[in-house]
C-alpha positions in Angstrom: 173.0 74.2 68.8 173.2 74.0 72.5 171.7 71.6 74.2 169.6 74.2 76.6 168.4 75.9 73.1 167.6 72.7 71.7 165.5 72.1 74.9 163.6 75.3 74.3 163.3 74.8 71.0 161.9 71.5 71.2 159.1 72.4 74.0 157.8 75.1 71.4 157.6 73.1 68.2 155.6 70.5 70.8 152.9 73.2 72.1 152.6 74.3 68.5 151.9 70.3 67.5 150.0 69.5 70.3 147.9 73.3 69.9 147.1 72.3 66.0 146.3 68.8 66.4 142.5 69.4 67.7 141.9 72.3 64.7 143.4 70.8 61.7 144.1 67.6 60.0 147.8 65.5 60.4 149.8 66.7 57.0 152.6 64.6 55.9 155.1 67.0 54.6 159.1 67.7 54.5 160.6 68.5 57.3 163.1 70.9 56.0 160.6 72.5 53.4 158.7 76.3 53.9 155.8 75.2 53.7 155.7 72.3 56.0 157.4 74.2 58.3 154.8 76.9 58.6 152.4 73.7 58.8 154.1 72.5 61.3 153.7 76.7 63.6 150.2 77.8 62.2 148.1 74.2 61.6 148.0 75.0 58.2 149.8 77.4 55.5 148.3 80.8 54.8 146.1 79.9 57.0 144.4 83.2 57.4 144.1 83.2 53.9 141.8 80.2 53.7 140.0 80.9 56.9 139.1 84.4 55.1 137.9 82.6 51.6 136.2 79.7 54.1 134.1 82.2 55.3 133.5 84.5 51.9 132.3 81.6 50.3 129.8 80.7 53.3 129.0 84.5 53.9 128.1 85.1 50.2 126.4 82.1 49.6 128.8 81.1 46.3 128.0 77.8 45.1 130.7 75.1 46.6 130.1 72.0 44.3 133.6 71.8 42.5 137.3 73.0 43.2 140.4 73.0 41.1 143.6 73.3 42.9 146.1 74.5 39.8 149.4 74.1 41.9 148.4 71.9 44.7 152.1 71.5 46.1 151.6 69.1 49.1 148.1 69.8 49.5 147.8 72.0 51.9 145.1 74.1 50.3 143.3 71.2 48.9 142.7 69.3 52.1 141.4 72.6 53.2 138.9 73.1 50.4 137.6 69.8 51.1 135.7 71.1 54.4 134.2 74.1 52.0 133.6 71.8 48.7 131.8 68.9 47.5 134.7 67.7 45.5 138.7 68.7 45.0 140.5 68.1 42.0 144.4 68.7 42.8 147.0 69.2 39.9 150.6 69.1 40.8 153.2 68.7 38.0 156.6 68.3 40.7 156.4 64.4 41.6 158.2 64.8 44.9 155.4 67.5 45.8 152.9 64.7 44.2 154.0 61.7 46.1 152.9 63.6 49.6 149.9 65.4 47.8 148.2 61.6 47.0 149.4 60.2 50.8 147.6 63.6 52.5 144.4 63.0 50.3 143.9 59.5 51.8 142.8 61.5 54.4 139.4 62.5 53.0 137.2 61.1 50.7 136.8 64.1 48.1 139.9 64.7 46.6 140.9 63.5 43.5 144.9 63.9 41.9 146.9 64.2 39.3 150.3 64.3 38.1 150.2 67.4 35.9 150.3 71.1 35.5 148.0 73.5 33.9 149.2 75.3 30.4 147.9 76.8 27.4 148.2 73.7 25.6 149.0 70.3 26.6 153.3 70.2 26.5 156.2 69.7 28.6 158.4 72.3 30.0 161.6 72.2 32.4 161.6 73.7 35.9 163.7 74.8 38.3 163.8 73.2 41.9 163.5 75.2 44.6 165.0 72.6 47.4 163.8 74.2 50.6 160.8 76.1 49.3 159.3 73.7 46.9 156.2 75.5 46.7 158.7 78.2 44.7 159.5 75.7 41.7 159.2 77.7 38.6 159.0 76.7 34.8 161.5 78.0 32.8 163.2 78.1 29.0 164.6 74.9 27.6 167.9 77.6 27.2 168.1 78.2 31.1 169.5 75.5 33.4 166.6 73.5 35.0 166.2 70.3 37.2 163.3 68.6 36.3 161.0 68.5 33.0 157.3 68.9 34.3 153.8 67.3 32.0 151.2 70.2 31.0 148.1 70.0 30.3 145.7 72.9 29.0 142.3 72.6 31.5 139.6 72.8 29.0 140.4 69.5 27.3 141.4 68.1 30.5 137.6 68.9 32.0 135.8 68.2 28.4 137.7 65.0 28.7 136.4 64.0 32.6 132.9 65.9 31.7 133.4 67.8 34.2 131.2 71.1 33.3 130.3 72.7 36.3 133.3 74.4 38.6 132.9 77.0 41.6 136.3 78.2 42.3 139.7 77.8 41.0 143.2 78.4 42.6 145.8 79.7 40.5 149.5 79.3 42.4 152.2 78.6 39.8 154.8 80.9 40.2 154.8 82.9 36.9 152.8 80.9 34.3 148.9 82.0 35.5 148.2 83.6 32.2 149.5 80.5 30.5 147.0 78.2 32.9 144.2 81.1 32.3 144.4 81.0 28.6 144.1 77.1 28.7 141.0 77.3 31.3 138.8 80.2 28.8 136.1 77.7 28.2 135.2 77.2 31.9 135.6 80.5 33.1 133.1 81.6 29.9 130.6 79.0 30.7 131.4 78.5 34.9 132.1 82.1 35.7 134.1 80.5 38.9 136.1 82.2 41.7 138.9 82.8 41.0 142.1 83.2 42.9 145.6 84.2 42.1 148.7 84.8 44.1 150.5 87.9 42.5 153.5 89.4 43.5 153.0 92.6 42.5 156.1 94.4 43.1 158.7 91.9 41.5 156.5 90.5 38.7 153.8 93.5 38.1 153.9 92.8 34.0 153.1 89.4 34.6 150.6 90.1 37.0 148.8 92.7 34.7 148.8 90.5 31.9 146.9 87.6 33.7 144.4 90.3 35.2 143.8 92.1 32.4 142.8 88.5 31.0 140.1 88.0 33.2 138.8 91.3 32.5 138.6 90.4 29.0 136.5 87.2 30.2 134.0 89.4 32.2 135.2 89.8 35.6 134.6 92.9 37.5 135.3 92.6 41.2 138.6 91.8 43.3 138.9 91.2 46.7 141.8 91.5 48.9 142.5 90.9 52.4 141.7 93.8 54.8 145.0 93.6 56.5 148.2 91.8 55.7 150.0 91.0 59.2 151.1 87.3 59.7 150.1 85.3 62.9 146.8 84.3 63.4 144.8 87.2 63.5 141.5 87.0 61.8 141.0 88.5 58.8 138.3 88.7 55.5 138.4 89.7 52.2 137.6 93.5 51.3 135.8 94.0 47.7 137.3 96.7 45.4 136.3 97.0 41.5 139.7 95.7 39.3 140.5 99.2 38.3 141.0 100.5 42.0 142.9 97.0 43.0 145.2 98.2 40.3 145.5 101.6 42.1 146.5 100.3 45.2 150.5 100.5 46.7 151.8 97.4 44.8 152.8 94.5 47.4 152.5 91.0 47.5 149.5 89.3 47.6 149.1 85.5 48.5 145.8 86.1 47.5 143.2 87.4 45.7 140.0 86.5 44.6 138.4 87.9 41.3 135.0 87.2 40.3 132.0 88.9 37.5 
């Protein structure tokens, strides 16, 4: 790169810095990474996303005593949910991801970690790496080659374990395994009826998607919400209601998320 370009470059990454500093909190992430890098442009990642559930939350007056961040990656998300709930609870399997996740917790007071993902039963599986989009680290078969092999845990026994019996919303971002993590979480959803919210990619992975859909409508939910429009940048944005049924009938796209509740 030329040194003029370089030059340019640098000015803009500074405004950006120097732009986010005063709206959001000072992440610790990896430089070469997605996610930190849109961190590094927006303040946070998907940031329009969270402002949008920031304000359903507020705006429908959902309780906000307990989170669970299934797939916390460096916790973006969870630092986030700290301004909306009482307390976090953070689960991130990858340690590398982990190591950053704990450091960017010292930053508030109400965020609690651990070193594990979230299953249908407590196991351990191997995963792929993805080096320059962490966040897109997927489990996969013992058969396939792999990088890493990650700790799962199934959620129920996990909360009956910590007494934890009361949780308002629950984030679901694990690349592939949601109905997996939703099978292992049926006795909270039952007796908590949280939010919940997936990230489905609808057009490469529509089966898998289904499947962990369908699953919640077996445990009683009714109601999906989606984001009005889906430009990037930092437009404003909020979270449309539709029944489950017509969110099904919808063009099939990607969704980084989408909330479901009874």
């Amino acid at each position: 790169m030329n040194i003029i370009k370089r030059f340019f470059l640098y000015k803009l990454l500074n405004s950006f810095v120097k732009k986010n500093t005063s709206e959001t909190m000072p992440l610790t992430g990896v430089l070469n990474d997605h996610i930190s890098l849109k961190i590094i442009i927006d303040g946070w990642f998907e940031r329009r996303e969270l402002d949008a559930l920031k304000q359903f939350f507020l705006k429908n007056n959902y309780p906000t005593k307990l989170c669970l961040d299934v797939g916390a990656n460096i916790g973006n998300h969870s630092l986030f949910f700290s301004t909306i709930f009482d307390q976090v609870v953070s689960f991130e399997p990858l340690l590398k991801t982990y190591k950053i996740l704990e450091i960017n917790s010292l930053l508030v007071d109400n965020i609690k970690t651990f070193n594990f993902g979230i299953s249908d039963e407590d196991k351990q599986m191997p995963a792929a790496v993805s080096e320059g989009n962490l966040g897109a680290t997927k489990l996969v078969d013992f058969s396939e080659d792999f990088d890493e092999t990650l700790n799962l845990k199934k959620l129920d026994s996990f909360l009956e374990e910590k007494k934890i019996y009361e949780v308002s919303y629950i984030k679901y971002d694990i690349e592939g395994h949601e109905i997996f993590a939703l099978r292992g979480s049926e006795q909270v959803i039952k007796n908590s009826s949280p939010i919940i919210s997936l990230e489905l990619e609808m057009t490469k992975h529509y089966e898998n998607c289904l499947e962990a859909i369908d699953y919640l409508k077996v445990c009683g939910y009714k109601s999906a919400y989606i984001l009005k429009n889906s430009f990037s940048g930092g437009l404003p944005s909020n979270f449309k209601k539709l029944s489950i049924d017509d969110f099904l009938k919808i063009k099939k796209r990607r969704h980084k998320m989408v909330l479901f509740s009874k």
